[in-house]
C-alpha positions in Angstrom: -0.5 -31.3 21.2 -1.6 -34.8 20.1 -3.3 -35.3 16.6 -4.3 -38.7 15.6 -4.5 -40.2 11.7 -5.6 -43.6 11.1 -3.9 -45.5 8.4 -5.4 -48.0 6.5 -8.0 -49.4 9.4 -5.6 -50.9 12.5 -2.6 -51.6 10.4 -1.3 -48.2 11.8 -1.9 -45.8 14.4 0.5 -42.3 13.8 0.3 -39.9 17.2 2.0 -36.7 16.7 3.4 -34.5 19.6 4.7 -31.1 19.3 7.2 -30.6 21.7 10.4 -27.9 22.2 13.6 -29.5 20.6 16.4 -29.6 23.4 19.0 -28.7 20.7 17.7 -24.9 20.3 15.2 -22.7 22.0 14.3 -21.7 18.2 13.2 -25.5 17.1 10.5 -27.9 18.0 10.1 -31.7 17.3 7.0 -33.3 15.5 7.5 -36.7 17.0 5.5 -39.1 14.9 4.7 -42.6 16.5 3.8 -45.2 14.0 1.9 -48.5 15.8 1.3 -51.9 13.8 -1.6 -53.0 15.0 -1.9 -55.5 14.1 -0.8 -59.4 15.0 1.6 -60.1 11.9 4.1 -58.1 10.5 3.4 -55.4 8.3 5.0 -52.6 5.8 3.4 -49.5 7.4 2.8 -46.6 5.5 3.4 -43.0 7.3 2.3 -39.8 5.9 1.5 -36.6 7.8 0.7 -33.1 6.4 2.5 -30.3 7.7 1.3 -27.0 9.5 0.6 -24.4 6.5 3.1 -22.0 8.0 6.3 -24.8 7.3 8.0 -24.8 4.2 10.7 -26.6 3.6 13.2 -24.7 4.6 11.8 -24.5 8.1 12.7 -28.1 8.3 15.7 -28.6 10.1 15.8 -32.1 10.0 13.5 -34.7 8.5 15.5 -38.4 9.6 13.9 -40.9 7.6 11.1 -39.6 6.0 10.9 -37.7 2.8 9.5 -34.3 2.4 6.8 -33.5 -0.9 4.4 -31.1 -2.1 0.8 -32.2 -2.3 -0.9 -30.3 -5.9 -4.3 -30.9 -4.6 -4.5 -29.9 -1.6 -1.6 -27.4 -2.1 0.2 -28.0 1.4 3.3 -30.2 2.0 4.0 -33.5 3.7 6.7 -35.7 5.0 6.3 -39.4 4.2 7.7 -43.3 4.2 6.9 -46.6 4.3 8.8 -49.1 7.4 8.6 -52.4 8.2 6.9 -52.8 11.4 6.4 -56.1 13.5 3.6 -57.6 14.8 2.8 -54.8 17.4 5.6 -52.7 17.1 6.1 -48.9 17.5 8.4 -46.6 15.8 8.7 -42.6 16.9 10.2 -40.7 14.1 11.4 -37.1 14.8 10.6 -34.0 12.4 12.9 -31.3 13.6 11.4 -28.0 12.4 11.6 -24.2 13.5 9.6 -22.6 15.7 7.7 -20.3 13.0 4.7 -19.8 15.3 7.0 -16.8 17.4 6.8 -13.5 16.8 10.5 -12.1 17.8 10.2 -9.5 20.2 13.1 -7.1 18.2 11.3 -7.4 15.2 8.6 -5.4 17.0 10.9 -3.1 18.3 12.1 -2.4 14.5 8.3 -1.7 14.1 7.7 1.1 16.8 11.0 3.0 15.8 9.8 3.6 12.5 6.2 4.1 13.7 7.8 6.6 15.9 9.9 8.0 13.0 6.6 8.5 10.6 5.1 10.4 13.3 7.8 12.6 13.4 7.6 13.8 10.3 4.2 15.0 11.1 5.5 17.1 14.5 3.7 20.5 13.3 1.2 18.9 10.7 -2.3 19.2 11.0 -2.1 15.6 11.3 0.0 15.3 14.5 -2.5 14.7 16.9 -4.6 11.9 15.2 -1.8 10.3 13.8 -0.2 10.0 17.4 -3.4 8.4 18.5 -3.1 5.9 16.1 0.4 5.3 16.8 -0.9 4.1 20.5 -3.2 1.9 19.0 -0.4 0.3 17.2 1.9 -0.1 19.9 -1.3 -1.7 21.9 -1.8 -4.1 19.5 2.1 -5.1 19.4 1.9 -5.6 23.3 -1.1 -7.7 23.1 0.9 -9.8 21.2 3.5 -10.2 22.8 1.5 -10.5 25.9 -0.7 -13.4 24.6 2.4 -14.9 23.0 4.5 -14.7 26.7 0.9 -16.0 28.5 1.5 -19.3 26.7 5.0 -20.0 26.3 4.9 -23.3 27.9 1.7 -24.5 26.1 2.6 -24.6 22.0 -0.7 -25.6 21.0 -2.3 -22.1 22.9 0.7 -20.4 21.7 0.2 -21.9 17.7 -3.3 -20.7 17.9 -2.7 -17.2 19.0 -0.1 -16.8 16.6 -2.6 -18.0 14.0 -5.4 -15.7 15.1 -2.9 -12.5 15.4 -1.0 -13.5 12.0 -3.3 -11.0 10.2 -3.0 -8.5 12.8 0.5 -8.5 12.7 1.3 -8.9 8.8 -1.4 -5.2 8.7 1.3 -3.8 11.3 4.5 -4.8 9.4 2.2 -2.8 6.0 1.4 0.2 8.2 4.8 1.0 9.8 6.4 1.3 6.3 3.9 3.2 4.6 4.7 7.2 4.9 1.1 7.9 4.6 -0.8 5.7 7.0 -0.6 7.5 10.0 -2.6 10.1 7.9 -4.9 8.2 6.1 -6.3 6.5 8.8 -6.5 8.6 12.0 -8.5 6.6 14.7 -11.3 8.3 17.2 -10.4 7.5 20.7 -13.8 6.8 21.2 -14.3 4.2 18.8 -12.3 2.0 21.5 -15.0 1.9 23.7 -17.6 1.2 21.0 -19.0 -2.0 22.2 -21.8 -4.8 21.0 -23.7 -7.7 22.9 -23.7 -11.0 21.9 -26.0 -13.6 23.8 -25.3 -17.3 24.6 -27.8 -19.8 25.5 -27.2 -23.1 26.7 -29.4 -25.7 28.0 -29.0 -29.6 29.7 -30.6 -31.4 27.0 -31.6 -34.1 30.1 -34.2 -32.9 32.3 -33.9 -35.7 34.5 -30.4 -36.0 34.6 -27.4 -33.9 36.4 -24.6 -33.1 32.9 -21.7 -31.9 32.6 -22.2 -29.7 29.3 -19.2 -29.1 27.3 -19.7 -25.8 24.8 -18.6 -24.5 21.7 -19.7 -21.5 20.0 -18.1 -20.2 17.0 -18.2 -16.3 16.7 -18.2 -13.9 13.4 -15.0 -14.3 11.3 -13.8 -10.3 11.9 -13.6 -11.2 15.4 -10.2 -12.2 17.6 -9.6 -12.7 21.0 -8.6 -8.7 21.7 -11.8 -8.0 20.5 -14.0 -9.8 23.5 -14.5 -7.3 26.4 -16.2 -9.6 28.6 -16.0 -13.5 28.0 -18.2 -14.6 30.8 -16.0 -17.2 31.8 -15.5 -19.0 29.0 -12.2 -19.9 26.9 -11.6 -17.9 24.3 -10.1 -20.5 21.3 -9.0 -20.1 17.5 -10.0 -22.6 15.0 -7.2 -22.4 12.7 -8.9 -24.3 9.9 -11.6 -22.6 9.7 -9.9 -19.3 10.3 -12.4 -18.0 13.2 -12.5 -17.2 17.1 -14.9 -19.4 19.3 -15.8 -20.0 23.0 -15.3 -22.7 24.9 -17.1 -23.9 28.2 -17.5 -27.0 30.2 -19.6 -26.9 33.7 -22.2 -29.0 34.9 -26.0 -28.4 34.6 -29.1 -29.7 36.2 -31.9 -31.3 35.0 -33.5 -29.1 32.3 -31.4 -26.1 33.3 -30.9 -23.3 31.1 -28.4 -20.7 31.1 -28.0 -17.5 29.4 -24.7 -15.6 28.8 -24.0 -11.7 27.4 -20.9 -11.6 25.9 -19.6 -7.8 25.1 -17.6 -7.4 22.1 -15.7 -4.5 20.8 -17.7 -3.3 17.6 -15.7 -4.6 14.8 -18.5 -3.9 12.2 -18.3 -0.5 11.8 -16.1 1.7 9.4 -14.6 4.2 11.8 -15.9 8.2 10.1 -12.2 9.3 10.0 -11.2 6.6 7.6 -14.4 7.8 5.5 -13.5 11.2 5.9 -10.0 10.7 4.5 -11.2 9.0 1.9 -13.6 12.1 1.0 -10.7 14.4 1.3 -8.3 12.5 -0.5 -10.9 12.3 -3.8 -12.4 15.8 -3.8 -8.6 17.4 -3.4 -7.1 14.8 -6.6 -10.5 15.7 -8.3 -10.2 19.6 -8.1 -6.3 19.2 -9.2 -7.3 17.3 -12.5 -10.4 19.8 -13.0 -7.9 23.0 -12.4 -5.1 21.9 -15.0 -5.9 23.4 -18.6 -6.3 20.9 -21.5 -6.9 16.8 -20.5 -10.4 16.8 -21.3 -10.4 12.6 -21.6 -8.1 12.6 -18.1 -10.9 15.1 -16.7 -13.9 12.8 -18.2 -12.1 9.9 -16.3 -11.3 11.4 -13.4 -15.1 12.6 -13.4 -15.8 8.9 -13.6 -13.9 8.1 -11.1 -15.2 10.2 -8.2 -18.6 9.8 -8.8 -18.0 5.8 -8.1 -16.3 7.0 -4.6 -18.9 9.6 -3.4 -21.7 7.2 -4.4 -19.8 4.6 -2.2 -19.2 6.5 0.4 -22.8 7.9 0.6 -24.5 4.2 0.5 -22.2 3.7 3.8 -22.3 6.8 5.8 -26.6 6.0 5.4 -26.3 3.0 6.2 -24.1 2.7 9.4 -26.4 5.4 10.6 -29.3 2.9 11.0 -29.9 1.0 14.2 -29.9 -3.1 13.5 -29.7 -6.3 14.9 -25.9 -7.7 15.3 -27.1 -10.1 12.7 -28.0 -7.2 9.9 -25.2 -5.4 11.8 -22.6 -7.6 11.1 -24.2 -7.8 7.2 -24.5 -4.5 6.4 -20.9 -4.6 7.5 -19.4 -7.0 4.7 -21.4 -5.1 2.1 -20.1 -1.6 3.4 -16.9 -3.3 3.1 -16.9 -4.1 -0.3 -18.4 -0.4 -0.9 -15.3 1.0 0.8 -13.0 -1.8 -1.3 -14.1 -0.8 -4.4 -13.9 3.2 -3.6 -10.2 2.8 -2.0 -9.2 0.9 -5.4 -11.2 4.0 -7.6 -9.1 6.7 -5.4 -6.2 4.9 -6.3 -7.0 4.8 -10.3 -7.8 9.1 -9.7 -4.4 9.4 -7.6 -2.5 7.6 -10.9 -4.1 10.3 -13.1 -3.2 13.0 -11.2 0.3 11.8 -11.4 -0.1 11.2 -14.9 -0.6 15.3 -15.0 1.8 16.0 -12.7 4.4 14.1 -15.1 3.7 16.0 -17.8 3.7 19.6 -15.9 7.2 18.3 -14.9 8.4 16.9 -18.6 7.1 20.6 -19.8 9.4 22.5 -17.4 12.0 20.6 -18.2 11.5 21.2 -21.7 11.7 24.9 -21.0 14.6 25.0 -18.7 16.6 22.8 -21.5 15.6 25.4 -24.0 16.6 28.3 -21.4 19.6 26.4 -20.9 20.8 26.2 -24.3 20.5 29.5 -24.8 22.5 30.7 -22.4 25.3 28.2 -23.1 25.2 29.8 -27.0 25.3 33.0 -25.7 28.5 31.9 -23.2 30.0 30.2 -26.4 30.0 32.9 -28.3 31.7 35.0 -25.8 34.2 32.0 -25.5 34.9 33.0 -29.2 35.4 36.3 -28.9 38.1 35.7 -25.7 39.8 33.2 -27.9 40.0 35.4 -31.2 40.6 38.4 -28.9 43.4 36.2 -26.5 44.7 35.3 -30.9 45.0 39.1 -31.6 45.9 40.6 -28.3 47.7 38.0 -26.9 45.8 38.0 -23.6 42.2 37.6 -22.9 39.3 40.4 -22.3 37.7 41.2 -19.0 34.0 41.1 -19.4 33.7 45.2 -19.4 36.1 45.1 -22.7 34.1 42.3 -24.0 30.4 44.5 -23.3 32.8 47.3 -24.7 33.2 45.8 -28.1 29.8 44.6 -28.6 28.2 47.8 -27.6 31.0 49.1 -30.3 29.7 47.0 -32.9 25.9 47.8 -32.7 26.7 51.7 -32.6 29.0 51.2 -35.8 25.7 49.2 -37.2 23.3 51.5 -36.5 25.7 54.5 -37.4 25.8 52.8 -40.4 22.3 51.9 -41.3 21.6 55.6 -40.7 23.8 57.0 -42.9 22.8 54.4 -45.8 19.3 55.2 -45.0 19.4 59.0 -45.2 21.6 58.7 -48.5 18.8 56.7 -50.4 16.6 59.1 -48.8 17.6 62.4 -50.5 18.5 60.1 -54.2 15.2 59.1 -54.3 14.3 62.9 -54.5 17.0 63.7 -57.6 16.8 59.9 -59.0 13.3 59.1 -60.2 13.5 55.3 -58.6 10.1 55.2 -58.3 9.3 55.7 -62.1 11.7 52.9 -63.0 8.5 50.7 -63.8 7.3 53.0 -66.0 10.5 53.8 -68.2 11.2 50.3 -68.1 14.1 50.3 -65.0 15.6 54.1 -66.9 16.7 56.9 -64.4 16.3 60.2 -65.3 16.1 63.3 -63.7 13.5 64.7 -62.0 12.6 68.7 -63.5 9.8 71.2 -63.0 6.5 70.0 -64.4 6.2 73.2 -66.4 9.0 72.3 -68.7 8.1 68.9 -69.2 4.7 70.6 -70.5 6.4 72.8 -73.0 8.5 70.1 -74.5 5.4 68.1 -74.9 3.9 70.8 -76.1 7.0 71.8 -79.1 7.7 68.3 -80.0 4.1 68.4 -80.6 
């Protein structure tokens, strides 16, 4: 892998070759070649930029030149200045590791918890779809590795696959550790064989002339190299600065001859109706939890909120993707559906935190109650730990728990014995005792006689 910079005019030339180190298998040299060009002798500057996946602790060893961090263009870079004569070369040796390998047991760490998730899901409703998925993630590991092995010998290849599978691969490392993926996102097996045409045209510019036409054509950004069914013969590259997938041809053409290519392409435009479909479930079922608890009227306005934004969303896609376009307006309506389903994944998410929210208090209430339950019963168990220790005081041994029950029973029938017989006694006084006059004879008791005789007394004193 050569890449040239030109430093200051002729004063230098710096090539740089990426080659495996022959101290470890895990290591490769940048071998930077500094030439004065010139015919006197010269201080010669040397600054390269490294790859955007080396950090400094990827360097193993630098030798001579100084490692730095660029602000603007936010990207390191090893650098020095060295006298140089008159025509002189110097190769200076970056040591770094090979971070452009994707370990093979890392993978393997990858599938056994795939395979773990899915067991969880054994008698789910889920099992079935969430198993088709896990073979789609286990095809996309192999291509990989595949792609990775396919190049071993050729580091520049093998740097640009790892660059155009880096994405691919971080999504995996996300999905295997997340408990729900594998039934959030069930897969159709069908979608696999969803496919789009692409067509090529190109044309010998001479039409007198016999050329040898070399070819480059950039395709859409959400496209990689596992997506292209049917290259048709050409090279299929990855631009790493400008993060995208092209072709690449070179054959000769005659004069004024055109040629026309159809390149099939695995539909990567289209937002599979499973993933929708989840997303739909997921909403209505946190919507009808917040709607069914009693109270949280704001939480329920919100949560209102909040799935109208994801219905409407989902409803501008599901219309859409059912129209028939060009790849062009195909490829648009796309990005724009994306976004949609972006901004109704992040307003499931906001309704999912207020349904916890509820679920937190439900709990904190329960709690509540069982403390109160709790204490309860612990007063009522102290209390009979009183009784054993007065009783264990008196006795000099303690109770069993049918002497305890004994007592107590004891003690409410003495109570109630005695609440009777106080009750009965005020009963019949109230009939001799005139209690119920006291307000009248200013709190006196007297007896209680026939009316007649109170009438003649009246009537004598009178």
């Amino acid at each position: 892998m050569i890449y040239k910079n030109y430093l200051k005019g002729l004063l230098s030339i710096v090539f740089i070759f990426l080659s495996t180190a022959s101290l470890s298998a895990q290591s490769l040299s940048i071998n930077l070649v500094a030439v004065n060009g010139t015919d006197s002798a010269q201080e010669t500057p040397l600054k390269y930029y490294l790859p955007k996946e080396l950090k400094p602790q990827d360097i193993v060893n630098a030798g001579e030149l100084e490692v730095e961090y660029d602000l603007e263009r936010k990207a390191y870079f090893v650098h020095g200045n060295f006298d140089l004569e008159p025509k002189e070369s110097r190769t200076f040796k970056l040591q770094v590791k090979d971070v452009w390998k994707v370990d093979p047991a890392d993978l393997e760490i990858l599938k056994q918890q795939i395979d773990k998730n899915l067991e969880r899901l054994e008698d789910s409703e889920f099992h079935e779809s969430a198993a088709t998925l896990r073979n789609g993630m286990f095809k996309k590991m192999e291509y990989v590795l595949e792609r990775q092995q396919k190049f071993e010998n050729n580091i520049e290849r093998r740097i640009e696959e790892y660059r155009a599978n880096a994405d691919m691969i971080d999504e995996l490392k996300r999905n295997a550790f997340s408990t729900g993926y594998l039934t959030s996102y069930p897969l159709q097996p069908e979608l696999e064989t969803d496919t789009v045409k692409l067509i090529i045209e190109v044309e010998n510019p001479s039409s007198e002339e016999v050329q040898t036409v070399s070819y480059r054509h950039y395709l859409p950004q959400e496209i990689r190299s596992s997506h292209i069914v049917d290259a048709q013969g050409f090279e299929v590259r990855f631009d790493g600065d400008k993060g995208q997938t092209y072709l690449a041809k070179e054959e000769e053409f005659q004069p004024g001859e055109k040629k026309r290519y159809i390149i099939v392409l695995r539909n990567a435009w289209n937002i599979p109706k499973p993933v929708i479909d989840s997303l739909y479930k997921r909403a209505q079922s946190s919507l009808n939890a917040i709607l069914e608890t009693n109270g949280n009227d704001e939480l329920k306005k919100s949560a209102d909120f909040l799935s109208k934004k994801i219905f409407g969303n989902i409803k501008l896609i599901q219309e859409s993707q059912k129209k028939e376009d060009s790849i062009r307006e195909h490829i648009g309506v796309f990005r724009v559906n994306k976004e949609r389903y972006e901004k109704a994944d992040e307003a499931l998410k906001q309704l999912e935190r207020l349904l916890a929210v509820i679920s937190t208090k439900k709990l904190e209430e329960l709690k509540d109650l069982e403390k109160s339950k709790v204490k309860n019963i612990l007063s009522k168990i102290q209390a009979l730990r009183g009784m054993a220790a007065l009783s264990e005081a008196l006795l000099g041994r303690r109770p069993s728990l049918t002497i305890i029950w004994r007592i107590i029973w004891g003690i409410l029938t003495f109570i109630a014995l005695f609440t009777s017989i106080h009750f009965f006694t005020w009963q019949k006084r109230s009939k001799l005792m005139g209690e119920e006059h006291a307000a009248e004879t200013g709190g006196e008791l007297k007896e209680i006689g026939d009316a007649e005789e109170d009438e003649k007394k009246e009537e004598g004193s009178g």
